[in-house]
C-alpha positions in Angstrom: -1.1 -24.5 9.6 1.8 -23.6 7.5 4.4 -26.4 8.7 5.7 -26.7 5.0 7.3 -23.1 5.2 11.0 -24.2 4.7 12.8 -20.8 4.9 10.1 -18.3 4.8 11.5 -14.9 6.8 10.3 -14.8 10.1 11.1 -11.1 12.4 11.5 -11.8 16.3 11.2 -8.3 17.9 12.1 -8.0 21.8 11.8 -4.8 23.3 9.3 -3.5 26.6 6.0 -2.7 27.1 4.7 0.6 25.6 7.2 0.4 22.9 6.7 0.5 19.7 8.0 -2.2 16.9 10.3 0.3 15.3 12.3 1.1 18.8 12.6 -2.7 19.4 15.5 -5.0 18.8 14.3 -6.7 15.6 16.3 -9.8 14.2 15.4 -12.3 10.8 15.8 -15.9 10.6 14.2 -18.0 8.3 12.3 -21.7 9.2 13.9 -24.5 9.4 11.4 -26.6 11.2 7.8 -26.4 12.7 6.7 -29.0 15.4 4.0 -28.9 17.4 0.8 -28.6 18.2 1.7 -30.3 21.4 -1.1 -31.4 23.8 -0.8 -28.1 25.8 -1.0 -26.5 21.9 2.1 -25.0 22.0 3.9 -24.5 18.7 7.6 -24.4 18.3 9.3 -22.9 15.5 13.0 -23.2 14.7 14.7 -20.8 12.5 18.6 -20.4 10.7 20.4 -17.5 8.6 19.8 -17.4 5.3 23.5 -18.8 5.0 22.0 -22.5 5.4 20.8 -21.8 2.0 24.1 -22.7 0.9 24.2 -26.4 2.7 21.1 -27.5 0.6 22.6 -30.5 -1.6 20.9 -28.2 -4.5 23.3 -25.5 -4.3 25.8 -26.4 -6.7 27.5 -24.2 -9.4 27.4 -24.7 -11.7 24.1 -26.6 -12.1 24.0 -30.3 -13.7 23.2 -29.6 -17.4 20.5 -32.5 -18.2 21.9 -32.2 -22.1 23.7 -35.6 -23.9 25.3 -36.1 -27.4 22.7 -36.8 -29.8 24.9 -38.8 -32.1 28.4 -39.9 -31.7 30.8 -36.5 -31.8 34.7 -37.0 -33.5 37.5 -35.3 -32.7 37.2 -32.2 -35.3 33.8 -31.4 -35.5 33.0 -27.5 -34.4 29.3 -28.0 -34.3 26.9 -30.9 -33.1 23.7 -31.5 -31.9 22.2 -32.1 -28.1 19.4 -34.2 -27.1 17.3 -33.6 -24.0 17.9 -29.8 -23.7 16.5 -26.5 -24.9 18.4 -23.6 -25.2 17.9 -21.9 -22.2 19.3 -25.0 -20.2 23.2 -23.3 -21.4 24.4 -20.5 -21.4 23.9 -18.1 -25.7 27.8 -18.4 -25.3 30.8 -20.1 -22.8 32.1 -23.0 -22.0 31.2 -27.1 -21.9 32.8 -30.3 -21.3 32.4 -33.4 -22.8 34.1 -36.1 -21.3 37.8 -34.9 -20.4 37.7 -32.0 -22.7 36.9 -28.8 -22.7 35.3 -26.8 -25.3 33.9 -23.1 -25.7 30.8 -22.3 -28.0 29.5 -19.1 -30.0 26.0 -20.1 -29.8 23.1 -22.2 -28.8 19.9 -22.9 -30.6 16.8 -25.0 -30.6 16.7 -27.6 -33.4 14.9 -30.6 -34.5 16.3 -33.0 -31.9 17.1 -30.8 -28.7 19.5 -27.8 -29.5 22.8 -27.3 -31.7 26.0 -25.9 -30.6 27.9 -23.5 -33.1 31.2 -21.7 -33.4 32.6 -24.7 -31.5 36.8 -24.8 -30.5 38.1 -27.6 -29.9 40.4 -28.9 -26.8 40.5 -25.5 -24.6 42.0 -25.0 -21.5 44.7 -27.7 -21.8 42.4 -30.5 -23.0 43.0 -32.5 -25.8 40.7 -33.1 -28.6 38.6 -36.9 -28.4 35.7 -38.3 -29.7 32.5 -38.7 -27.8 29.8 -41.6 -28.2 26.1 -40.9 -28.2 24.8 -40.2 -25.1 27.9 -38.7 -23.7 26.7 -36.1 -20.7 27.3 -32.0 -22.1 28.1 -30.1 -19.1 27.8 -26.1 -18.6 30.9 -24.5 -17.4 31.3 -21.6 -15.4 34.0 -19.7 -15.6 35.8 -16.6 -13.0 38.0 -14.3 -15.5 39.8 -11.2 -13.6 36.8 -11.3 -11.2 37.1 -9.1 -7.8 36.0 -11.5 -4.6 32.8 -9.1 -3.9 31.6 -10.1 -7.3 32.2 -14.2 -7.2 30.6 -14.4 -4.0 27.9 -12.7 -4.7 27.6 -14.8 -8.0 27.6 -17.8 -6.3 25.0 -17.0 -3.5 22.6 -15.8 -5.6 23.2 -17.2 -8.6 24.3 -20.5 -7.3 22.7 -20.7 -4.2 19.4 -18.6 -4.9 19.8 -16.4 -2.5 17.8 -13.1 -2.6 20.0 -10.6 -4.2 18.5 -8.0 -1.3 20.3 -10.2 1.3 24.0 -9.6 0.5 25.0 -6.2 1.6 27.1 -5.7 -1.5 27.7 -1.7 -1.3 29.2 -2.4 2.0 31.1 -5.3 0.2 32.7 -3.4 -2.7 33.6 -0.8 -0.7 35.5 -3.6 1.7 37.3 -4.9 -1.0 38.1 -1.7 -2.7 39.6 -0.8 0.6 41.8 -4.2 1.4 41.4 -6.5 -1.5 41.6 -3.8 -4.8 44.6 -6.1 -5.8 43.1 -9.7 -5.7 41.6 -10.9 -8.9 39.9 -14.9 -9.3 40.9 -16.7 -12.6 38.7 -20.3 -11.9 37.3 -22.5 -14.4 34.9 -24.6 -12.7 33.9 -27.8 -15.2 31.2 -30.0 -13.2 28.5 -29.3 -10.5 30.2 -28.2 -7.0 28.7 -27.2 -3.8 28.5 -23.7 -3.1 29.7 -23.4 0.1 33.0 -25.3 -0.6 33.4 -22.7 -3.7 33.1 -19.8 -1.1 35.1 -21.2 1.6 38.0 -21.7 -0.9 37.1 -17.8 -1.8 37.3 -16.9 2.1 40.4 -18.7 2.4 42.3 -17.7 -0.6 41.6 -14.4 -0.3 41.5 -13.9 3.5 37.9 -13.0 4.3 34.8 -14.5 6.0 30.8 -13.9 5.5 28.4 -14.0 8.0 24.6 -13.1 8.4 23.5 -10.2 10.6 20.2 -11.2 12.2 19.8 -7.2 13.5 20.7 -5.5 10.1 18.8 -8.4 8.1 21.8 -8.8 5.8 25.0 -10.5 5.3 28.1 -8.8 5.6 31.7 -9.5 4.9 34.7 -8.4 6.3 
């Protein structure tokens, strides 16, 4: 009755007679599919980790920003107005891109046509400074600074992928990286929409880790 259920947590519990739920082996997986009745009624349910999560063509990081110049934008100009946005759609403060440059911004408000960017700077992060027609896109950036691996990962899972937060076993995490990794800091400047799982596999591989998700514990671990 409920074949619409994409992902919702399903417990498979194997065990013996006479036992109870608690002393069985217990494992999560989420669905993926539901098929079935068949004509002998027989329902089939397939489930995945909550990793595929990161495979859905929505989990990007950043997200697209749906904001565009609402008048044509020169190459001096340190505050300027957004059409087809409202502030929450950016960040109070950070970074955007416009075009081929980059720019970072003190504030964000609501205003008469869609919201206004203040405290602009110009031509960051080894951009140069151009002018911009109406209509040009106005990106959210995202940006690692001195960021441990325990802490981007976990961004971009539940931030970026969404994630629940109660899935990552991030005590166990810190503690793995405090042990092996203490010295490896991210410095990453990330400018347009990218998939998730491209953004961690570059983590894993940089930094010599891997994720995976316990079906027993319920969680995701990383070694």
């Amino acid at each position: 009755r409920n074949q619409y259920k994409y992902l919702a947590e399903v417990e498979v519990h194997e065990g013996y007679v006479g036992q109870t739920l608690a002393e069985m082996t217990s494992r999560t997986y989420f669905i993926d599919k539901v098929t079935g009745p068949s004509p002998d009624g027989r329902v089939v349910l397939t489930g995945k980790d909550i990793l595929a999560k990161l495979e859905e063509r929505k989990a990007q990081y950043p997200i697209a920003s749906p904001g565009v110049l609402y008048a044509d934008l020169n190459s001096t100009a340190t505050s300027f107005e957004v059409a087809n946005a409202v502030d929450t759609d950016y960040d109070s403060d950070g970074t955007i891109r416009i075009g081929g440059e980059i720019m970072t911004y003190t504030s964000v408000v609501n205003s008469a046509n869609g919201v206004t960017f203040s405290g602009v700077t110009r031509a960051t992060d080894n951009t140069t400074a151009e002018s911009h027609d109406v209509d040009a896109s106005v990106q959210q950036c995202k940006r690692f600074e001195d960021t441990r691996p325990d802490d981007a990962m976990n961004t971009l899972m539940v931030t970026g992928a969404g994630i629940p937060s109660t899935y990552p076993n991030f005590a166990a995490w810190t503690a793995e990286v405090d042990d092996y990794l203490s010295f490896y800091r991210l410095d990453r400047l990330i400018t347009e929409p990218r998939d998730v799982k491209a953004l961690i596999g570059e983590i894993a591989e940089q930094c010599g880790l891997y994720v995976w998700w316990d079906e027993r514990l319920a969680s995701i671990e990383m070694k």
